[in-house]
PLY file of the C-alpha trace (Angstrom):
ply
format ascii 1.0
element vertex 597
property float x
property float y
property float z
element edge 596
property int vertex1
property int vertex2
end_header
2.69 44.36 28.49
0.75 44.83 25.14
1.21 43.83 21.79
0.79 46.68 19.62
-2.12 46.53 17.48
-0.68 46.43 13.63
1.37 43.25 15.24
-1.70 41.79 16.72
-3.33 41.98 13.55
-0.50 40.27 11.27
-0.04 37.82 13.82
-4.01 36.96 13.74
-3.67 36.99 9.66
-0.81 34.27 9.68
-2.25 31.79 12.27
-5.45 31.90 10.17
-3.35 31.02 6.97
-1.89 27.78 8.84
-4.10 25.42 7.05
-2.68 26.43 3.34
0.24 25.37 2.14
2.04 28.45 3.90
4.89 28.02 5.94
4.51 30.76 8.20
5.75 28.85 11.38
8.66 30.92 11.46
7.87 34.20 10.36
5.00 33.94 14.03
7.96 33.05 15.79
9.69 36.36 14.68
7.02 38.93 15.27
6.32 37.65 18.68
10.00 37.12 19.72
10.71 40.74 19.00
7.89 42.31 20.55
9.15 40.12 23.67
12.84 41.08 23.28
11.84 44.76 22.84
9.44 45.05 26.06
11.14 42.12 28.82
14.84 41.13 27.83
16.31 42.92 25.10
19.19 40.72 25.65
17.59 37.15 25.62
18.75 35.82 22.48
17.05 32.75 22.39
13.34 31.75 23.72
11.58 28.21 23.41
8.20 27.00 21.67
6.69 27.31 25.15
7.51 30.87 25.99
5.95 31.74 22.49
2.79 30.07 23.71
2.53 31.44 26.93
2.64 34.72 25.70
0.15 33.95 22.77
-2.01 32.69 25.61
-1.87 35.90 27.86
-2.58 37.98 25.25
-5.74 35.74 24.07
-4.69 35.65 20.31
-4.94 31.96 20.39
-8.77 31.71 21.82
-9.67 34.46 19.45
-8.44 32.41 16.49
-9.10 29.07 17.69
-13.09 30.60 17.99
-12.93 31.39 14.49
-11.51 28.63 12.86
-14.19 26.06 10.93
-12.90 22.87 12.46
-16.07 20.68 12.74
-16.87 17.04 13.56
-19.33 14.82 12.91
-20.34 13.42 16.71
-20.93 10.18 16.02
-16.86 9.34 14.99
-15.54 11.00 16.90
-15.56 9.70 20.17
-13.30 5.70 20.96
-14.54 4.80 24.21
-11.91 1.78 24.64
-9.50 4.14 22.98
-7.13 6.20 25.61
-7.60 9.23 23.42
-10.64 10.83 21.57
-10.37 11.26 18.50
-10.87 14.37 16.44
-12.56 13.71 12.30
-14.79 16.45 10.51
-16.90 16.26 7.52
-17.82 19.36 5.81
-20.45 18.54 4.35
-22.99 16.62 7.00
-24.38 17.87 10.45
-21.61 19.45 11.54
-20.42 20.58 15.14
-17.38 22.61 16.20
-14.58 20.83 17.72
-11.83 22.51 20.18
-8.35 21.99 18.70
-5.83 22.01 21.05
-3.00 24.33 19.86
-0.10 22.97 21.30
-0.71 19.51 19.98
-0.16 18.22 15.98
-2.35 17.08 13.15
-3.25 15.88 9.95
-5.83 16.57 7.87
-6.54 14.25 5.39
-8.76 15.07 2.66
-10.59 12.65 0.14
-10.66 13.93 -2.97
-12.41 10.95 -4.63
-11.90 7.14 -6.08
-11.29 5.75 -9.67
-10.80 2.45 -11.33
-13.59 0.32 -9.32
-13.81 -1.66 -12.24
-16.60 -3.73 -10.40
-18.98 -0.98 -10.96
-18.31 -0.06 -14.16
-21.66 -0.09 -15.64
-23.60 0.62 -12.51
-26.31 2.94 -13.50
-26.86 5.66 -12.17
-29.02 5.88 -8.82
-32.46 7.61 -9.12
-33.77 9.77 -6.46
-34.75 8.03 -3.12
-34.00 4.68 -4.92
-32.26 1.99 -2.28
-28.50 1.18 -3.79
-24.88 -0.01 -2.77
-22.69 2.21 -1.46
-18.87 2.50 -0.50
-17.70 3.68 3.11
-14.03 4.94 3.35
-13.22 3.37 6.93
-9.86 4.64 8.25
-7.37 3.41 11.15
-4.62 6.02 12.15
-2.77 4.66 15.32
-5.37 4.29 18.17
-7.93 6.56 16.31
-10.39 4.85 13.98
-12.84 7.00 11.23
-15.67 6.28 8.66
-16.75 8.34 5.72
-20.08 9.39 4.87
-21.88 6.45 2.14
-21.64 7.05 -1.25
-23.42 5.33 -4.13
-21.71 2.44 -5.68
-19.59 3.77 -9.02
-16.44 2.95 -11.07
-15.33 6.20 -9.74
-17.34 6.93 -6.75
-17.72 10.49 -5.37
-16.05 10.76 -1.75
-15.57 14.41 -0.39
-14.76 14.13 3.06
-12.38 15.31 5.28
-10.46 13.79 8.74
-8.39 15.50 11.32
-5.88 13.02 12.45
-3.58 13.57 15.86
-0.13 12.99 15.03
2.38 11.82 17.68
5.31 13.29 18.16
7.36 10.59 16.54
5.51 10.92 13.66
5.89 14.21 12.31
6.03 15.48 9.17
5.50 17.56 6.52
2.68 18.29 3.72
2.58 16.26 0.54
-0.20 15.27 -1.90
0.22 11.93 -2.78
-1.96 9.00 -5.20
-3.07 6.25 -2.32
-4.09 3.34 -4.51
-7.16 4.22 -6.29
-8.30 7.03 -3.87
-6.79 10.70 -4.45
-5.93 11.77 -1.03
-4.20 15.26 -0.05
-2.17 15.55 3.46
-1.96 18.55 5.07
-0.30 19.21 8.27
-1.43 21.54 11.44
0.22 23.53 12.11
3.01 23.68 9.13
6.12 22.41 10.05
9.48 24.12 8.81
11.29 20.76 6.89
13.86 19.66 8.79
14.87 16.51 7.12
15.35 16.19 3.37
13.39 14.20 1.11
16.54 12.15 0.48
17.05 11.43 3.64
13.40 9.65 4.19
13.50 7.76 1.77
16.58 5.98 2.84
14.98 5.45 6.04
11.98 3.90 4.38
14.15 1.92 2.09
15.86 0.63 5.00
13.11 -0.13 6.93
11.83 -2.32 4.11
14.68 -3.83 3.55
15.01 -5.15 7.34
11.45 -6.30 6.95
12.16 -8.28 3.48
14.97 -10.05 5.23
13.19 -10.85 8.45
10.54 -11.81 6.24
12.67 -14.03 4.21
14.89 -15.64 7.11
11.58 -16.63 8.74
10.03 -18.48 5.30
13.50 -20.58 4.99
12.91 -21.34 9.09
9.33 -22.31 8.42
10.61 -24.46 5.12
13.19 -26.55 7.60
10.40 -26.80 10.50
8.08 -28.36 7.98
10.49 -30.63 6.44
11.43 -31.65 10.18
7.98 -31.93 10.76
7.29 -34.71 7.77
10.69 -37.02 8.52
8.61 -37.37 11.95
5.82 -38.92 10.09
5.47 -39.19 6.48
1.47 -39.28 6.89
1.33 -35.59 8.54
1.47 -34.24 5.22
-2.21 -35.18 4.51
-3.04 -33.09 7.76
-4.17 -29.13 7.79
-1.22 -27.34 8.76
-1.59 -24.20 7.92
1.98 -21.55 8.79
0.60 -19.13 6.35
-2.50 -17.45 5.17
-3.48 -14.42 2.23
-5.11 -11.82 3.38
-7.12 -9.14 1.30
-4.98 -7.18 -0.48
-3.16 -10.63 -1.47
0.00 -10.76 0.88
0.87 -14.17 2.33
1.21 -14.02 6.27
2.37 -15.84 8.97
-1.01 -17.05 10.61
0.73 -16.03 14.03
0.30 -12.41 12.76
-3.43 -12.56 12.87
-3.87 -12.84 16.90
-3.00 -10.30 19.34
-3.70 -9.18 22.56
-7.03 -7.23 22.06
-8.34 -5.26 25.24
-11.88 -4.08 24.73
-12.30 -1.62 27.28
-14.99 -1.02 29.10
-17.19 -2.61 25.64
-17.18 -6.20 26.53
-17.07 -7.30 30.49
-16.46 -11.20 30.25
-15.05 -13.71 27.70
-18.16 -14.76 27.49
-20.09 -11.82 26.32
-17.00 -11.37 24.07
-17.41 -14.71 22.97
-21.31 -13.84 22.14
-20.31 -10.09 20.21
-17.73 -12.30 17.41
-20.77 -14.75 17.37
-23.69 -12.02 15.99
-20.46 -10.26 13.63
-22.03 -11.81 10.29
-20.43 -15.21 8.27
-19.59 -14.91 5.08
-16.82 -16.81 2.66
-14.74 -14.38 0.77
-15.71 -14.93 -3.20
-12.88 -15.15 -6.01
-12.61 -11.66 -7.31
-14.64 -11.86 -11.45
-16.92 -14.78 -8.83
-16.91 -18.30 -10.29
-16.42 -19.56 -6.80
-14.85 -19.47 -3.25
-11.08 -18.95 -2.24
-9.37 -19.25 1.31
-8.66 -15.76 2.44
-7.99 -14.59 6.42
-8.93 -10.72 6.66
-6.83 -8.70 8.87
-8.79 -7.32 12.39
-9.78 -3.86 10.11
-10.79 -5.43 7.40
-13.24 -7.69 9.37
-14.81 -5.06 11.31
-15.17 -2.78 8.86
-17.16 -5.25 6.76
-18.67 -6.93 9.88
-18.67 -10.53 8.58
-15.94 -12.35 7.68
-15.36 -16.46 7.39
-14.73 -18.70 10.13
-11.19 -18.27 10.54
-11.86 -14.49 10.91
-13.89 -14.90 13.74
-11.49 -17.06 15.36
-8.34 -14.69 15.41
-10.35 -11.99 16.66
-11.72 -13.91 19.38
-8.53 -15.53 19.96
-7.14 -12.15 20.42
-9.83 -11.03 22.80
-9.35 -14.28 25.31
-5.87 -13.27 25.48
-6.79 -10.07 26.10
-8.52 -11.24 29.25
-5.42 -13.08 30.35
-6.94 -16.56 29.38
-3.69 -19.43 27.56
-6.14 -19.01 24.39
-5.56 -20.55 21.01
-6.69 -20.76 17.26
-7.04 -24.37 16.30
-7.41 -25.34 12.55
-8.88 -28.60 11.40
-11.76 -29.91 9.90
-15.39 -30.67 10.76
-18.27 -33.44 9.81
-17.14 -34.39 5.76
-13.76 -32.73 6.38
-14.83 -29.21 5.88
-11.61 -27.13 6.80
-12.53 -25.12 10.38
-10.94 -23.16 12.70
-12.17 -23.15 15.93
-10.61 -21.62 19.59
-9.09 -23.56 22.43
-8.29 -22.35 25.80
-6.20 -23.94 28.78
-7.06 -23.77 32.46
-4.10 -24.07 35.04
-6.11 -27.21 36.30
-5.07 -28.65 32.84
-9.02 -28.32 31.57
-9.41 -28.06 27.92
-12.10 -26.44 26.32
-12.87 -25.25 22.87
-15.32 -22.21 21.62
-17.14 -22.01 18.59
-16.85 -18.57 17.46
-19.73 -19.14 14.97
-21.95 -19.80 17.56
-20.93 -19.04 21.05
-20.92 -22.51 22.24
-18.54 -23.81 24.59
-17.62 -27.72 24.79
-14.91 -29.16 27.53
-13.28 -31.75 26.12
-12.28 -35.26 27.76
-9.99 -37.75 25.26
-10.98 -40.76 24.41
-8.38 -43.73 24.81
-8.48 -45.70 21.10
-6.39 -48.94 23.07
-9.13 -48.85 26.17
-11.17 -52.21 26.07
-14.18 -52.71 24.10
-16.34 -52.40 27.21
-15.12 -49.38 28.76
-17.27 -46.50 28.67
-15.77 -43.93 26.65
-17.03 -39.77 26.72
-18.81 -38.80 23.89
-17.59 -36.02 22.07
-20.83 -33.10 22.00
-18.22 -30.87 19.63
-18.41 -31.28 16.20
-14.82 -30.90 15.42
-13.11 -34.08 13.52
-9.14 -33.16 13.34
-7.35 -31.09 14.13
-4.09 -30.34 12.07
-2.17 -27.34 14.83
-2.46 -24.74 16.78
-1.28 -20.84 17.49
-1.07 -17.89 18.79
0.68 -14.86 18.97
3.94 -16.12 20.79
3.91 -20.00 19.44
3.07 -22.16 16.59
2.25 -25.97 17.56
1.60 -29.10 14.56
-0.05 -31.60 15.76
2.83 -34.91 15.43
0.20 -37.47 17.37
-0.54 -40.82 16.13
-4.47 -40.13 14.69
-5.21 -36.54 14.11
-9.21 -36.93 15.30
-9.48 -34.37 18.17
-11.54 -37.03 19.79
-8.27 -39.04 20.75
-6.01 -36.05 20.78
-3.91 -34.91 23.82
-3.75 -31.14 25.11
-0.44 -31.11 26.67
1.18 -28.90 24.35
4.50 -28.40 26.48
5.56 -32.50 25.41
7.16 -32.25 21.95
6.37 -35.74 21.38
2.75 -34.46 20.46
3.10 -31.24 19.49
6.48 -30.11 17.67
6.67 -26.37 18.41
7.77 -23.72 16.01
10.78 -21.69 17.67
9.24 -18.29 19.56
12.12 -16.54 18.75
11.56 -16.92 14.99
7.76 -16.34 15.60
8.92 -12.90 17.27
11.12 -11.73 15.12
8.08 -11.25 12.09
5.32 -11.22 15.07
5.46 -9.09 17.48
4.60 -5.54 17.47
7.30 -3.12 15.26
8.96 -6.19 14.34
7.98 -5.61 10.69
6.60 -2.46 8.87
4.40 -4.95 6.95
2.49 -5.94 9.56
-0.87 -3.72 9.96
-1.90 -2.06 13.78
-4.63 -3.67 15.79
-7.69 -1.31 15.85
-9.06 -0.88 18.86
-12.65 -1.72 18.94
-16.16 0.87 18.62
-18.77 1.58 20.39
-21.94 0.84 19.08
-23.76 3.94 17.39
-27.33 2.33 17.16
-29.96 3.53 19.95
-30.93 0.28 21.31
-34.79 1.61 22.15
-35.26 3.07 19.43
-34.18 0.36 16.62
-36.35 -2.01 18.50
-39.69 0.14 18.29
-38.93 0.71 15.15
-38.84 -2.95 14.05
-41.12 -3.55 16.15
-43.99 -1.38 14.29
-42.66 -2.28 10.50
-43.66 -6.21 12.13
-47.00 -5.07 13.25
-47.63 -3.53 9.79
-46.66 -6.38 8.02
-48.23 -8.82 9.58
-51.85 -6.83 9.13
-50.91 -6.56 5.85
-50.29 -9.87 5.21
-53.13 -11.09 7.64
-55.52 -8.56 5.65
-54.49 -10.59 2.61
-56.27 -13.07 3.96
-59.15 -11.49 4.74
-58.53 -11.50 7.99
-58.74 -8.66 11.05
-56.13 -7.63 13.31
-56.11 -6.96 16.86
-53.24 -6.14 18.74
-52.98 -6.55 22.72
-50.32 -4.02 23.79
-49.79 -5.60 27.28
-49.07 -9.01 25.98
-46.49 -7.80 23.94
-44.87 -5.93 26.78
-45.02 -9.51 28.68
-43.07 -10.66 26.40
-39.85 -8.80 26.59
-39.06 -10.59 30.09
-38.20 -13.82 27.59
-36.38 -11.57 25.25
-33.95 -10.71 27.45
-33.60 -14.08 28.70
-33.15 -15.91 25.74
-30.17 -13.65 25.14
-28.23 -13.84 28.76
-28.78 -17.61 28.29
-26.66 -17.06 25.05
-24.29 -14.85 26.43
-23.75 -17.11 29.93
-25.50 -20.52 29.56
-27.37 -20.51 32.20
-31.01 -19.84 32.18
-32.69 -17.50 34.17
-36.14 -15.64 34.46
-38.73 -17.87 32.68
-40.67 -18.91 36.22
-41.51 -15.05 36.12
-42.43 -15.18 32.76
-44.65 -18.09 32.96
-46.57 -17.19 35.55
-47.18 -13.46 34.05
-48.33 -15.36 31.14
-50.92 -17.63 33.17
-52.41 -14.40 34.62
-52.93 -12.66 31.41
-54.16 -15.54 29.54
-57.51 -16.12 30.73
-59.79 -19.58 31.21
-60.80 -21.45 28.11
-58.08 -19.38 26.55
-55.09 -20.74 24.26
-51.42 -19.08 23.89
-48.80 -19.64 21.56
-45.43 -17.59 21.41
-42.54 -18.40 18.84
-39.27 -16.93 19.77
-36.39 -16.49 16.93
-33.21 -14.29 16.32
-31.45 -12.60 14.03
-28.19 -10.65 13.28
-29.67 -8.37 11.08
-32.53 -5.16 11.63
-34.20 -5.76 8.36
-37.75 -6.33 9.52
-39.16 -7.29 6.23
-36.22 -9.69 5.46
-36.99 -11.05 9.37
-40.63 -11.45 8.60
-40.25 -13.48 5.31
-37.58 -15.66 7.10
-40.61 -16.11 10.00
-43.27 -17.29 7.59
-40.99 -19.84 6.47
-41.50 -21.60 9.84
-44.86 -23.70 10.21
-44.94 -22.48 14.20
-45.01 -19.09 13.50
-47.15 -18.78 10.41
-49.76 -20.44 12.66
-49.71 -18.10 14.74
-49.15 -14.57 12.03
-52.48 -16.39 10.58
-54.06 -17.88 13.50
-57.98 -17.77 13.46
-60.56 -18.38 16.20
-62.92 -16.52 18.82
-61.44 -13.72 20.48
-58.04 -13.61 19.12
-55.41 -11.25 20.00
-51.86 -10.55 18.87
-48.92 -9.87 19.90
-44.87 -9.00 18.75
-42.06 -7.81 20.74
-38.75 -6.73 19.77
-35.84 -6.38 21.53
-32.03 -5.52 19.84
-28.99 -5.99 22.34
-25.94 -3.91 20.89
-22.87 -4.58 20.88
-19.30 -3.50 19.83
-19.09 -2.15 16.36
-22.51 -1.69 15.58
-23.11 -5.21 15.59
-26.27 -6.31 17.09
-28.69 -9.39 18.06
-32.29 -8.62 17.36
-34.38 -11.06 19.27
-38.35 -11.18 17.73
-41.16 -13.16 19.48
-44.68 -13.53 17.66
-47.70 -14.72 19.80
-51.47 -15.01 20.01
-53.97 -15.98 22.37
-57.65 -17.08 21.42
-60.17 -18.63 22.77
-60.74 -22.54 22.54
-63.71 -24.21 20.93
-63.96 -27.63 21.43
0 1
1 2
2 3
3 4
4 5
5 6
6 7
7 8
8 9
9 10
10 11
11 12
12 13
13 14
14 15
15 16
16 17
17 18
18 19
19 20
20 21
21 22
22 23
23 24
24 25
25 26
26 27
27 28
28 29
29 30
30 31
31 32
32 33
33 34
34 35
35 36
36 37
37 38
38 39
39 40
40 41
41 42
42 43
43 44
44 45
45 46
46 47
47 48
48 49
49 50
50 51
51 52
52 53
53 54
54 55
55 56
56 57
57 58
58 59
59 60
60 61
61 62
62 63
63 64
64 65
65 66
66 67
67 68
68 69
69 70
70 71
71 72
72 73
73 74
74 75
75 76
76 77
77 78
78 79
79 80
80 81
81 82
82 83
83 84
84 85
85 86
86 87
87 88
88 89
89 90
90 91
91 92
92 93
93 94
94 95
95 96
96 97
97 98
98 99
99 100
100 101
101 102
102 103
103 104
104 105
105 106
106 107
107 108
108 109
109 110
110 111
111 112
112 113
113 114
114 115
115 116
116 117
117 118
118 119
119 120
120 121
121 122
122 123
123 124
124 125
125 126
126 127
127 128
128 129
129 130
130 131
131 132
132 133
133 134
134 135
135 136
136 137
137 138
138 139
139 140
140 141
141 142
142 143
143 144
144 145
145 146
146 147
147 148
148 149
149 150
150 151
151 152
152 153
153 154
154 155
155 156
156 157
157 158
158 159
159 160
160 161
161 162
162 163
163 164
164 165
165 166
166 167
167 168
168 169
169 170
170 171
171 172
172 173
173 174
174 175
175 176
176 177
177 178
178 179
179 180
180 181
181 182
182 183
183 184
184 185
185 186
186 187
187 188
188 189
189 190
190 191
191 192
192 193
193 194
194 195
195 196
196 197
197 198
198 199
199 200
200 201
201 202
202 203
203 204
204 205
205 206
206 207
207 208
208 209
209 210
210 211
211 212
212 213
213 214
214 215
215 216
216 217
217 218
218 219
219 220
220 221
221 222
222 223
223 224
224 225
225 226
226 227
227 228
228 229
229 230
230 231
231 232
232 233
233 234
234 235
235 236
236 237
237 238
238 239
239 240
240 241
241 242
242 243
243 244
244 245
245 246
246 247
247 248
248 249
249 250
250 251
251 252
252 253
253 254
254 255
255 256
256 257
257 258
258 259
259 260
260 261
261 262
262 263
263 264
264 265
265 266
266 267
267 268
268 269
269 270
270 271
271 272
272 273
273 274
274 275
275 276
276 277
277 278
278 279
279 280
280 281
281 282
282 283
283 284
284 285
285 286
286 287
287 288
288 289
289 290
290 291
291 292
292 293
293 294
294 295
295 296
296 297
297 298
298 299
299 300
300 301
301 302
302 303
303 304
304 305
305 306
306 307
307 308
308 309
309 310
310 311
311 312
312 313
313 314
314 315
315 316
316 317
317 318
318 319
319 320
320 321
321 322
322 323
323 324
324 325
325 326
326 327
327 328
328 329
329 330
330 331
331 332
332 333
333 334
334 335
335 336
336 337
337 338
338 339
339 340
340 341
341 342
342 343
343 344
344 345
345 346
346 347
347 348
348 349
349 350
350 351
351 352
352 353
353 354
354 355
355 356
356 357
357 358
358 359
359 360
360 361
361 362
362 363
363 364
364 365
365 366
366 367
367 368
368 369
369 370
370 371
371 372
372 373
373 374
374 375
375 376
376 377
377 378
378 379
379 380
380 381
381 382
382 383
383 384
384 385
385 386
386 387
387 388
388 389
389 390
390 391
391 392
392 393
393 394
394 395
395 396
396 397
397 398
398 399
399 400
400 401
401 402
402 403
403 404
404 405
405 406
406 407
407 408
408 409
409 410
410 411
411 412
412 413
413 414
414 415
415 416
416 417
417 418
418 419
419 420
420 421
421 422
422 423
423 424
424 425
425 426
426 427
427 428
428 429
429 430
430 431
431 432
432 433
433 434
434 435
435 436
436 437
437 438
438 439
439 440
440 441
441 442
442 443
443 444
444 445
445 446
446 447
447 448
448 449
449 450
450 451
451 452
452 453
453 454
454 455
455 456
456 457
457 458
458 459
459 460
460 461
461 462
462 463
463 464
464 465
465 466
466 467
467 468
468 469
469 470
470 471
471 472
472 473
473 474
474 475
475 476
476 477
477 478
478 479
479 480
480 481
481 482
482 483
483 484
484 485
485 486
486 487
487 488
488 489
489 490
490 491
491 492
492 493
493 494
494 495
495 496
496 497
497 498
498 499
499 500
500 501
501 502
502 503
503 504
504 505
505 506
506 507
507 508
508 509
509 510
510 511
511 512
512 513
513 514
514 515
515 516
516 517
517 518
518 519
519 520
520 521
521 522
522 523
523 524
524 525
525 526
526 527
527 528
528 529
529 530
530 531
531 532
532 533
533 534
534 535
535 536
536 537
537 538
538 539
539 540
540 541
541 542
542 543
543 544
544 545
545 546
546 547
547 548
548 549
549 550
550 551
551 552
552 553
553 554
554 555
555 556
556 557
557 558
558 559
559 560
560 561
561 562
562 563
563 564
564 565
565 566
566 567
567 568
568 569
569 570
570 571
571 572
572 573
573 574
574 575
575 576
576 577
577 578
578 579
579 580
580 581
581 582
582 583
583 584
584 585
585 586
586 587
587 588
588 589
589 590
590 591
591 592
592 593
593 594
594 595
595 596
C-alpha cells in the first residue's frame, strides 16, 4: 500500500506548517483517513489517533519531516539528571544542536519576546564592547523540567530572545494564546495544534473556581491560625515576647504559611548522604534580602526557585531547603526559629533519632551539634553540659506535616526539652489544618518544588584555570616588590592530597589523609629547609577577588612575599562541585626556603 504522491506531498506541506498558528490537525486526519478507507476498509467509518500514526510511520512521512524540522537545543539545559524525564529547551540563537522530537508526545513552545518596566535600571548606560556588566537570566520551572536563558545586559527593558520547548502532560493540554506575563512579553504556542475543545468560557470558570477554593482554604486556615495563637497566649501571657513565626513573605510579596516552605526534596543521584547535602546548602551563598529603593534590610523567605536560581539566599532559606532534603532522606527533620548571641533572629535545623537523640545543623556552616539539656533546678554543684551551639531560644518548630510553639517555662534552647509529642511543651498546630493549605494540590497558590541541577562547571578545568590567574598574580604582585618568582610544580601537586581532605573533613567530620601528606611533605622538603602552607576556602571562582581576600591574612602574605635563599613557590587549586552550579574552591599557598641562622 502506497500513498499517492500529490497526497504525500500535501500531507508533508501541512505537518511542516504545525508550528504556525494553523490548525491543520484535522484536515491530516482527513487526507490520510481516506487514502486508508479507499485502499484497506472502505467501510471502516471510524479510525483512532494511533492507526493514523502507524500508517504515517510505515510510510516514513514522519522521519522525513521530523529530519527537517529546526528544533535545536542548547546541551547544557537540557538534560535533569535527578529529574525522571529529560527535558527538551532550544535557543536559536547560541550553539545550537538538533534535538529528536518525539511525535506522538505534546509541547509548548514558549517564546521570549523581551522585558519592560525594570525600573531599577532605568538609567543604566549602555554596555561598551567587551566591558564586564550585570545581566538578567530568565530561569524557568515547568513541572519536573527546569530552563535558563541566555545573559543579557542589565536594562529597563532588557533584550531576551530566546525560545523553550516545554513537554506538556496530558492533563495539561491546551491551546495557543499570546498572553502579557508580568513585565516579560511571552507567546505560547502549542505542538502539535490542538482542535479547541473547550470554550474560553468554560476555563475560566474553572480557574475562577479553583481560586476561589484556594481563597477560602486560605482564609479558613488564617482564622484557625488566629484561635491557635490566641490559645497559645492564655497558656502564658509571656510567650508573646517569643519568635513564633506561622507566616512568612516571600518575593513577589505573598504572606505564607511557613509550613509551605519544606517539602520532601529527593536529590537523585546529586547528593549521596545528609551530610554532603548538608555541606552543598552550606557553599549556596548568604545574603539578606534588601528593601526594594535600599535604605535597609527586610525579613523575606524565598521560595525553593527563587533561591536556587539566585544561589544565595538568608538563613532561613537555607534552612527550608535543607529541611526539605533531610526529609527527603527519611530523617524526623525540622526548621527551628529562634535567636542567636544578642538575639539575632535564626533559623536553624533539628533532627530526631528513634533513640530520642537530638541534634541540630547549621545550614550556614555545615556543623552539627547534639544537644543534652541542662536542668535550671539541678544543684549548684552538679556538673552541667555545656552547650558548643550557639543558638539562645528558640521560639517553634515545623515542617511540612506539623507546626509546634514552644509553651516551656524559659525559652533558652539550653534548658529546652525535645519531646515534641507532650503538649505540655510544645502546643501543636492541628495537621489537618496544616494539610488542607500544605500539601501538594491543596492550593493553586502554592508554587512546585524544582527538582534540583546538575552542576555545569568542569571541575578540572575551573581549577587550572584559577589556579594559573593565582600564579600570575602573585608574580605580579611579588614583581612589585622587586622580587623573583620561582615556581616548583611538584610541590604544588603535593598539595592537592590536603585539598581534598580539608573538604571530606567538611563534608563528614572526620579527618582523614594528612599522615600521607605529611610525610610527602618531609621528603620533598629537604635539610636546612623551611615550609609553610596556608590553606583557605571560598564559595566563589573569582581568583582575583580570592587573592585580595588572601593578602588580607598576615600567614599568607608571608608566604606570597616570603624572601630568603633558595625559595620556591607553590599554589594549588582544587573546586569540588556540587548541585546547581554551586561550588567550594579550596586554595593553598606555600613556600619552602632555605634557613639561615
Amino acid at each position: 500500500m502506497s500513498l499517492p504522491p500529490e497526497k504525500a506531498s500535501e500531507l508533508k506541506q501541512l505537518i511542516h506548517q504545525q508550528l504556525s498558528k494553523m490548525d491543520v490537525h484535522g484536515r491530516i486526519r482527513e487526507i490520510l483517513a481516506e487514502t486508508i478507507r479507499e485502499e484497506l476498509a472502505p467501510d471502516q467509518q471510524h479510525l483512532s489517533t494511533e492507526d493514523l500514526i502507524k500508517a504515517l510511520r510505515r510510510r516514513g512521512i514522519i522521519d522525513d519531516v521530523m529530519k527537517e524540522l529546526n528544533f535545536v537545543t542548547d546541551s547544557v539545559d537540557q538534560e535533569l539528571p535527578s529529574s525522571p524525564k529529560q527535558t527538551v529547551g532550544f535557543d536559536k540563537q547560541s550553539t545550537l544542536k538538533k534535538t529528536n522530537v518525539d511525535p506522538t508526545r505534546r509541547y509548548l513552545y514558549l517564546q521570549v519576546l523581551g522585558g519592560k518596566a525594570f525600573l531599577e535600571h532605568l538609567q543604566e548606560p549602555e554596555p561598551l564592547p567587551g566591558q564586564i556588566c550585570s545581566t538578567f537570566t530568565l530561569c524557568l520551572h515547568y513541572r519536573n523540567q527546569r530552563f535558563r536563558s541566555k545573559p543579557v545586559p542589565c536594562a529597563c527593558e532588557p533584550d531576551f530572545h530566546d525560545g523553550f520547548l516545554l513537554e506538556v502532560h496530558r492533563e495539561s493540554l491546551g491551546t495557543e494564546s499570546k498572553v502579557s506575563v508580568g513585565i516579560l512579553n511571552i507567546k505560547l504556542e502549542m505542538y502539535p495544534p490542538l482542535s479547541q475543545t473547550l470554550s474560553q468560557e468554560v476555563v475560566n470558570t474553572q480557574l475562577a473556581l479553583e481560586r476561589q477554593k484556594t481563597a477560602e482554604k486560605e482564609r479558613l486556615f488564617l482564622v484557625y491560625a488566629k484561635q491557635w495563637w490566641r490559645e497559645y497566649l492564655q497558656i502564658r501571657p509571656s510567650h508573646n515576647s517569643r519568635l513564633v513565626k506561622i507566616f512568612a513573605q516571600d518575593e513577589n510579596g505573598i504572606n505564607r504559611p511557613v509550613c509551605s516552605y519544606v517539602k520532601p526534596l529527593r536529590a537523585g543521584r546529586l547528593l549521596d548522604t545528609p551530610r554532603q547535602a548538608a555541606r552543598f546548602v552550606n557553599v549556596l551563598g548568604y545574603e539578606r534580602a534588601p528593601v526594594i529603593g535600599g535604605g535597609g534590610k527586610q525579613e523575606q523567605w524565598c521560595t525553593l526557585l527563587a533561591f536556587l536560581c539566585r544561589n544565595k539566599g538568608d538563613c532561613e532559606d537555607h534552612a527550608n531547603l535543607l529541611c526539605s532534603l533531610l526529609l527527603g532522606y527519611g530523617l524526623e527533620a525540622f526548621v527551628c526559629v529562634g535567636t542567636k548571641a544578642k538575639g539575632a533572629p535564626h533559623a536553624w535545623v533539628m533532627t530526631c533519632g528513634t533513640d530520642g537523640t537530638i541534634m541540630f545543623w547549621e545550614s550556614l556552616t555545615g556543623h552539627r551539634y547534639i544537644h543534652k539539656p541542662t536542668n535550671p533546678d539541678g544543684p549548684p554543684l552538679a556538673e552541667q553540659p555545656k552547650p558548643l551551639y550557639p543558638y539562645r531560644t528558640i521560639g517553634c518548630v515545623f515542617n511540612h506535616q506539623m507546626f509546634l510553639g514552644n509553651c516551656q517555662p524559659s525559652d533558652a534552647v539550653e534548658t529546652c526539652i525535645f519531646d515534641l509529642n507532650d503538649e505540655s511543651k510544645w502546643k501543636p498546630m492541628s495537621e489537618e489544618a496544616i494539610k488542607s493549605v500544605c500539601a501538594p494540590g491543596a492550593t493553586t497558590s502554592l508554587p512546585p518544588f524544582p527538582p534540583l541541577c546538575a552542576s555545569t562547571i568542569d571541575a578540572s578545568v575551573t581549577s587550572n584555570e584559577i589556579e594559573m590567574q593565582l600564579r600570575l598574580l602573585v608574580s605580579e604582585h611579588r614583581k612589585d616588590l622587586g622580587l623573583t618568582t620561582v615556581w616548583e610544580d611538584q610541590l604544588s601537586y603535593l598539595l592537592s592530597p590536603a585539598l581534598a581532605s580539608y573538604e571530606f573533613e567538611r563534608t563528614t567530620s572526620i579527618s582523614a589523609g594528612n599522615e600521607e601528606f605529611q610525610d610527602a611533605i618531609r621528603r620533598a622538603v629537604p635539610d636546612g629547609h623551611t615550609f609553610k602552607g596556608f590553606p583557605i576556602h571560598f564559595v566563589y571562582r573569582n581568583a582575583r577577588r580570592a587573592f585580595a581576600t588572601c593578602l588580607r591574612s598576615p600567614f599568607c602574605e608571608e608566604i606570597i612575599c616570603c624572601r630568603g635563599d633558595q625559595v620556591r613557590l607553590a599554589v594549588r587549586v582544587r573546586v569540588f562541585t556540587y548541585p546547581e552550579s554551586a561550588c567550594a574552591v579550596w586554595i593553598m599557598f606555600a613556600c619552602k626556603y632555605r634557613s639561615v641562622l
